[in-house]
C-alpha positions as CSV (number, residue, x, y, z in Angstrom):
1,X,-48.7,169.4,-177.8
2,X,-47.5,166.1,-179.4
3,X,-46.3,168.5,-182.7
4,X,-43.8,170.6,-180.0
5,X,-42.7,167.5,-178.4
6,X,-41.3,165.5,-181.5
7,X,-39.8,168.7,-182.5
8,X,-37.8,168.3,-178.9
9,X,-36.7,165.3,-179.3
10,X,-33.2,164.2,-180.2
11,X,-33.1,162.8,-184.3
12,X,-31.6,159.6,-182.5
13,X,-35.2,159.2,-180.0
14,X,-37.2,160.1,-182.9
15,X,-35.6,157.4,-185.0
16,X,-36.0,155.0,-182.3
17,X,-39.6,155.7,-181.8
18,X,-40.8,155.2,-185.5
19,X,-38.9,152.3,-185.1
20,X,-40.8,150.7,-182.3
21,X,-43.7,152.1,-183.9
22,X,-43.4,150.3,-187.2
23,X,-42.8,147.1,-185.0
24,X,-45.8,147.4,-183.4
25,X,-47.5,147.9,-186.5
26,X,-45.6,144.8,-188.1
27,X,-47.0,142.4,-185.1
28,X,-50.3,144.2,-185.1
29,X,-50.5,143.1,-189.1
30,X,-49.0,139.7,-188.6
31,X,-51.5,138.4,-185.8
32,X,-55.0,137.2,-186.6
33,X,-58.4,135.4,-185.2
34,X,-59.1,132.5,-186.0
35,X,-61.3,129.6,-184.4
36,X,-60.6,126.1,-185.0
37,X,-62.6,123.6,-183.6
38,X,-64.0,125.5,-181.2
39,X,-61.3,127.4,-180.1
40,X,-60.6,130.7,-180.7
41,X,-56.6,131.6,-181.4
42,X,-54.7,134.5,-181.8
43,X,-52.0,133.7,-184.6
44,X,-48.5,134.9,-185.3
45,X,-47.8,133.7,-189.2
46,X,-44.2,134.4,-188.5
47,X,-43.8,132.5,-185.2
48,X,-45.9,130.2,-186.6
49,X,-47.4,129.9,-182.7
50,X,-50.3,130.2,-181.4
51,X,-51.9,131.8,-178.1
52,X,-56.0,130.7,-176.5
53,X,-58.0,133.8,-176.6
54,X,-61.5,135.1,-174.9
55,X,-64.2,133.0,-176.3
56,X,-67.7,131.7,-174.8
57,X,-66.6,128.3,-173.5
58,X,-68.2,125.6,-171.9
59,X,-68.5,121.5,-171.0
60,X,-65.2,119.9,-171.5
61,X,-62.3,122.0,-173.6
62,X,-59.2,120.3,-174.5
63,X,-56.6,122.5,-175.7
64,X,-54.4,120.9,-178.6
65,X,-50.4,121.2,-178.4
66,X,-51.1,122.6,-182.4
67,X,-53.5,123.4,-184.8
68,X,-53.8,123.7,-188.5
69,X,-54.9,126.7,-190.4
70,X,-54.6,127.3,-194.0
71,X,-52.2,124.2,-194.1
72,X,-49.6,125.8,-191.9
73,X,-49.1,124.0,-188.1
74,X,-49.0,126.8,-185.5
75,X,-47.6,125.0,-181.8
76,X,-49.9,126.4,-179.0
77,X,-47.7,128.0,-176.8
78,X,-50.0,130.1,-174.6
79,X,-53.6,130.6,-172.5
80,X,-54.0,134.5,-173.1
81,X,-55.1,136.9,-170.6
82,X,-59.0,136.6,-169.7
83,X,-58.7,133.7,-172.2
84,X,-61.8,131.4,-170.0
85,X,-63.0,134.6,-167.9
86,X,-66.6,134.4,-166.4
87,X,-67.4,130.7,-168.6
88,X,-69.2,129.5,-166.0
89,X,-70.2,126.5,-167.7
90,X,-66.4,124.9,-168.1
91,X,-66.2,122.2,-166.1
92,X,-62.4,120.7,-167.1
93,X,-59.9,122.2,-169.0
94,X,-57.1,119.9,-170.7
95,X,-53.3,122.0,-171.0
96,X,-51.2,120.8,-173.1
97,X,-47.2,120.2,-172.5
98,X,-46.4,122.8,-175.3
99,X,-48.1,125.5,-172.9
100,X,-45.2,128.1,-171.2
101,X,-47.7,130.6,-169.7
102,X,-50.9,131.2,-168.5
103,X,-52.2,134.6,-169.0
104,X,-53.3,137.3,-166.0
105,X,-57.3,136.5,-165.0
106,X,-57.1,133.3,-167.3
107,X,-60.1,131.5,-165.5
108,X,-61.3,133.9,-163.1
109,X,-64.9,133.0,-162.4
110,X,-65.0,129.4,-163.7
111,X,-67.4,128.7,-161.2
112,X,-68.2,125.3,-162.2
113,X,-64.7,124.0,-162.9
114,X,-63.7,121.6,-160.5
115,X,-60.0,120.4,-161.2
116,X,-56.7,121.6,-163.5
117,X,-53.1,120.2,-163.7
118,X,-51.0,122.3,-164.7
119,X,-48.2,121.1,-167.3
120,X,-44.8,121.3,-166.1
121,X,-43.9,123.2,-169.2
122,X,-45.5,126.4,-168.0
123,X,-43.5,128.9,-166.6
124,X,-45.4,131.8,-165.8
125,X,-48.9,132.2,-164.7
126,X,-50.4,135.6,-164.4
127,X,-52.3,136.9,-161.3
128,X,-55.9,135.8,-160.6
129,X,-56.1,133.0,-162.8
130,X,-58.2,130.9,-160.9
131,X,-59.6,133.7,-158.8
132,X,-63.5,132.7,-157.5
133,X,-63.3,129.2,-158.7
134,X,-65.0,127.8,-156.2
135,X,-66.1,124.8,-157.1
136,X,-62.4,123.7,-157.8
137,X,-60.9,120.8,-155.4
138,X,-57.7,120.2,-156.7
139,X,-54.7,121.7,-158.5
140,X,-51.3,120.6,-159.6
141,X,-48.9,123.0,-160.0
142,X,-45.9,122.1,-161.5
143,X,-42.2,122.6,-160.5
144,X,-41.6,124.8,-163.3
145,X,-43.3,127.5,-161.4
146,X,-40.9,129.8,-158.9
147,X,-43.6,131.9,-157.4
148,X,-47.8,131.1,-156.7
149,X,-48.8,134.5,-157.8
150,X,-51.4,137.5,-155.9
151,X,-55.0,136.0,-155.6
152,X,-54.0,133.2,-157.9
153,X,-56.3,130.7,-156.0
154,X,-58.2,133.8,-153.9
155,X,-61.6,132.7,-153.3
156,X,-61.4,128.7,-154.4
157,X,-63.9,127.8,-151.5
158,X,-64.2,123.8,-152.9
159,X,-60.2,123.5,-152.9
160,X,-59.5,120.7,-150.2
161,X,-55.9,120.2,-150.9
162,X,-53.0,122.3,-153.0
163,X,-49.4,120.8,-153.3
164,X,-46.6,123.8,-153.4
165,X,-43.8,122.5,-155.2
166,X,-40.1,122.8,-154.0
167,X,-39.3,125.2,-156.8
168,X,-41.6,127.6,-155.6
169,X,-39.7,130.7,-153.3
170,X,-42.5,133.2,-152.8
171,X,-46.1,132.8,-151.8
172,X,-47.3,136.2,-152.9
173,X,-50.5,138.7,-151.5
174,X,-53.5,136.8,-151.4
175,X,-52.2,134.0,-153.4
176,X,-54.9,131.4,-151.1
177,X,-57.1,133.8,-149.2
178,X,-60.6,132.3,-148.6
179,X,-59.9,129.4,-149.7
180,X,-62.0,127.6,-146.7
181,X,-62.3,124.1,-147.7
182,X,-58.4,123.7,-147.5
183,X,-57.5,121.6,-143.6
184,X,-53.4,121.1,-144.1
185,X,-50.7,123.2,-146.0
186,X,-47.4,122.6,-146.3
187,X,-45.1,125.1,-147.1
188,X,-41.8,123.8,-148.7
189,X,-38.6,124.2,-147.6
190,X,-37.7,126.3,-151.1
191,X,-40.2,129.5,-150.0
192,X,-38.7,132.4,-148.2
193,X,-41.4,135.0,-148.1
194,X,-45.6,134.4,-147.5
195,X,-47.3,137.9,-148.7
196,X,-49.4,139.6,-147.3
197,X,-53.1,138.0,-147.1
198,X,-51.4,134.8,-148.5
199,X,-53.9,132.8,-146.6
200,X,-56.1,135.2,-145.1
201,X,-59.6,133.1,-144.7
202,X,-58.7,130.1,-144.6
203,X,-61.2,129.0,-142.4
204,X,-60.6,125.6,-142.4
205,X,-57.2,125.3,-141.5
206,X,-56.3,123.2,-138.6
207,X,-52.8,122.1,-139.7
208,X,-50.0,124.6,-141.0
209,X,-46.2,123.6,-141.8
210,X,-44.1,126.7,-142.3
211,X,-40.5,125.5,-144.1
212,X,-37.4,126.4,-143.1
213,X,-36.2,128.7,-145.4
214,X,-39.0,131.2,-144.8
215,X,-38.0,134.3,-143.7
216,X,-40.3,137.3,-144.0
217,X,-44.2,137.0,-143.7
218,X,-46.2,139.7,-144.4
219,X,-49.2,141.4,-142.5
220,X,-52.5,139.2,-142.2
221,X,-50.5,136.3,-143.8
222,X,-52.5,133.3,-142.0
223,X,-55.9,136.1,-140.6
224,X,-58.9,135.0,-139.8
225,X,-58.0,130.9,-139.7
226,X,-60.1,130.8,-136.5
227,X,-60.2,126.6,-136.5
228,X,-56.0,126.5,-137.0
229,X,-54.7,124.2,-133.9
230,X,-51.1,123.5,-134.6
231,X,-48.6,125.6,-136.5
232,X,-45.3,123.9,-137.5
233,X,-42.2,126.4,-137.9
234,X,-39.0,124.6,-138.8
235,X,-37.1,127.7,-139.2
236,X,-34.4,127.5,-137.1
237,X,-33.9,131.3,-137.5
238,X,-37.0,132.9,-136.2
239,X,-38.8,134.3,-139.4
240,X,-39.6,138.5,-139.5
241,X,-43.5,138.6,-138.8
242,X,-45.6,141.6,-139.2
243,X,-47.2,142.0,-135.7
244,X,-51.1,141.1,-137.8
245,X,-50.1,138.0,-139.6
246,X,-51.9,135.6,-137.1
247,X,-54.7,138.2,-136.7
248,X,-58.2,136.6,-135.9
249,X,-57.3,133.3,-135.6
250,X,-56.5,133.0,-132.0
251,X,-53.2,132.5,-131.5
252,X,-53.3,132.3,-127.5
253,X,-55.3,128.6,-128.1
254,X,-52.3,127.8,-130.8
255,X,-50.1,125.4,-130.4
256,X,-46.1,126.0,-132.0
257,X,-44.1,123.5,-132.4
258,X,-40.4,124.8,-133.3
259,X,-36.8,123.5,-133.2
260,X,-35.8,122.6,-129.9
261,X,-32.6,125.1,-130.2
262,X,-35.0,127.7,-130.9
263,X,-38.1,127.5,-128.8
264,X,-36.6,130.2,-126.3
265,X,-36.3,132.6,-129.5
266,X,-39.5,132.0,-130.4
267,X,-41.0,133.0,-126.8
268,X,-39.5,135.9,-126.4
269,X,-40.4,137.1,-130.1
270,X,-43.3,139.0,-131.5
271,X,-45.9,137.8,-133.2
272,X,-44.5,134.5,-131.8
273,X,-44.6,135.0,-128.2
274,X,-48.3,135.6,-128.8
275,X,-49.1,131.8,-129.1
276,X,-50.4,129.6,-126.3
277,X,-48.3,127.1,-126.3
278,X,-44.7,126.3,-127.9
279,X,-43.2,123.2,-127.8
280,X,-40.2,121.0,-129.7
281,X,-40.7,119.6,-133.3
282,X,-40.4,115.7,-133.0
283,X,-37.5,114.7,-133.9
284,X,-36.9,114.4,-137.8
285,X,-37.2,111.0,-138.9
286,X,-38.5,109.4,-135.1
287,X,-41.4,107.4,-137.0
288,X,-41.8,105.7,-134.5
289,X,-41.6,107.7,-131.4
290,X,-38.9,106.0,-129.4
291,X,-36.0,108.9,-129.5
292,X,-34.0,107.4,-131.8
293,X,-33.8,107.2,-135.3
294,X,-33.0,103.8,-136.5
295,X,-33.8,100.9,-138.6
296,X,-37.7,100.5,-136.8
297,X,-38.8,104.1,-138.2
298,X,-37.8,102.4,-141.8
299,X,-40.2,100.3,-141.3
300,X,-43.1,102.9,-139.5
301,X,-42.7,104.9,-142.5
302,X,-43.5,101.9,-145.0
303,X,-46.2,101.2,-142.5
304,X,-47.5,104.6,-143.1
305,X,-47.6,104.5,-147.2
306,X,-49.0,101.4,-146.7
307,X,-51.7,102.3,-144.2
308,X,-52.3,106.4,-143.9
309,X,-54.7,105.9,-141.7
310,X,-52.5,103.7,-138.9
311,X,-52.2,104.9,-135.9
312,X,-49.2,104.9,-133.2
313,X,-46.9,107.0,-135.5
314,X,-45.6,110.3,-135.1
315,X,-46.8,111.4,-138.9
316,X,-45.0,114.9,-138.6
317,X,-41.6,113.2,-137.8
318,X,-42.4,110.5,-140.1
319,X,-42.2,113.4,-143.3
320,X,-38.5,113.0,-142.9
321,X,-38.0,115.4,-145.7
322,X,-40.6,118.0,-145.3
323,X,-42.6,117.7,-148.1
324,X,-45.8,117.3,-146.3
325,X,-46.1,113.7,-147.9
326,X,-45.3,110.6,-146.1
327,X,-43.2,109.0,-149.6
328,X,-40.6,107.0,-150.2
329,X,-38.0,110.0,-150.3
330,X,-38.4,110.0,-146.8
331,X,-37.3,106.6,-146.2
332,X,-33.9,107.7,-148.2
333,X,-33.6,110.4,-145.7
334,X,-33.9,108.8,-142.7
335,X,-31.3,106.2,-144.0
336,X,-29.4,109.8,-144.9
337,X,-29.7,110.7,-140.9
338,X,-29.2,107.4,-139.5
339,X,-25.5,107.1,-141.4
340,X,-24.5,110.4,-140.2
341,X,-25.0,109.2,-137.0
């Protein structure tokens, strides 16, 4: 068969394809294994970079921006696919700036780590790469990143808190599901689609902001949250829900807080209309909670990054810009609000 089907093909395909071939061949020849301290790489001599491979790891690893071999510097540029797979004995991992991707699966199973920051030189990060991490409380991804990937967090039980970036624009399927330990996510305003699953699980989750660029969510998005209590949706525009994305977690005892133009849209809309209660947002910037936004919700919101834990605030209206932080960058937009006023 493969004998009759060169002979079909045009001189010009054949060409190309033994070109390809001896390409192939060429990067096959120029790569090469090789562990230094402790790491294993996979080395392009021409490149002169670099790229973490599968090894039995374990304890503390701290991945170098370079390494030496044979007197030549090669710049470690990625964390390959399945690179800490199933090392259930890694508890930290150190990436370097002079990562720009993080290969599919990368730490899937790394039961015992328990927190990473991601460098904001990365890129791209594959799918699963911290899937079944479950002893992992924290995670920094970086505003390099446009998109939290399927599963990428998928079974990360011990994670108690995740901030999404504002470069991030698409949550995909399963990117958080069963993720239980997690109370409060915010969900920028720079995301316009939640997959399907995204947070499936979750069954921690009392507090959830929804930004207001989102536009699509996808079946069984937020399923099975059974302790959620308040749902935030600043989307003016009512987002397109698949009729099972609040499946299992009790809608009919949630309470939706909208925009105030909006809140009719919202009743008469499915999944929406399926939610006990929907009320107003506070107003944006009302620190304070007297109506107005003026000079004294300046001063609430210091209050607030003073003292978290003071009470006699409206917190929600006090993240003046959404970020689900109460920061100084609100501060600059209520000033913002109060001078178009």
């Amino acid at each position: 068969m493969m004998r009759i089907y060169f002979k079909q093909l045009h001189s010009l395909q054949r060409a190309l394809l033994f070109v390809l071939f001896a390409q192939l061949f060429t990067l096959t020849m120029m790569a090469e294994e090789v562990f230094v301290d402790g790491i294993k790489y996979d080395i392009v001599k021409k490149a002169k970079q670099a790229t973490v491979i599968a090894n039995s790891y374990s304890g503390d690893v701290v991945i170098p921006s370079s390494v030496m071999y044979d007197n030549v510097e090669y710049s470690v540029t990625a964390i390959g696919n399945t690179a800490f797979i199933y090392c259930w004995g890694l508890r930290s991992v150190t990436i370097p700036n002079s990562i720009i991707s993080i290969g599919f699966a990368a730490f899937y199973g790394c039961s015992a780590l328990t927190s990473v920051i991601i460098p904001e030189s990365v890129i791209s990060i594959g799918s699963s790469v911290f899937t079944g991490c479950k002893n992992l409380t924290s995670v920094t991804i970086p505003n390099s990143v446009t998109s939290i990937v399927s599963v990428a967090f998928s079974g990360c039980s011990g994670l108690t808190s995740v901030t999404i970036p504002n470069s991030v624009t698409n949550i995909e399927h399963g990117a958080f599901s069963g993720c239980s330990g997690l109370t409060s996510v915010t969900i920028p305003n720079s995301v316009t689609s939640i997959g399907s699953s995204a947070f499936s699980g979750c069954s921690g989750l009392t507090s959830l902001t929804i930004g207001n660029s989102v536009t699509s969510i996808q079946d069984n998005a937020f399923a099975n949250c059974g302790e959620l209590m308040n749902v935030y949706c600043l989307a003016t525009n009512v987002p397109t829900a698949v009729s099972t994305a609040f499946d299992g977690s009790y809608p009919e005892y949630i309470t939706l807080h909208v925009p105030e133009e909006a809140v009719e849209n919202y009743r008469s809309t499915a999944p929406w209309s399926s939610f006990g209660t929907i009320l107003p947002l506070p107003l944006v910037g009302d620190a304070n909670g007297n109506g107005e936004v003026e000079i004294g919700d300046v001063t609430s919101v210091l209050t607030l990054m003073a003292t978290p834990e003071a009470t006699g605030y409206d917190n929600k209206a006090a993240d003046a810009n959404g970020n689900g932080e109460i920061e100084i960058g609100d501060v600059t937009t209520i000033l913002t609000i109060m001078a178009g006023n």
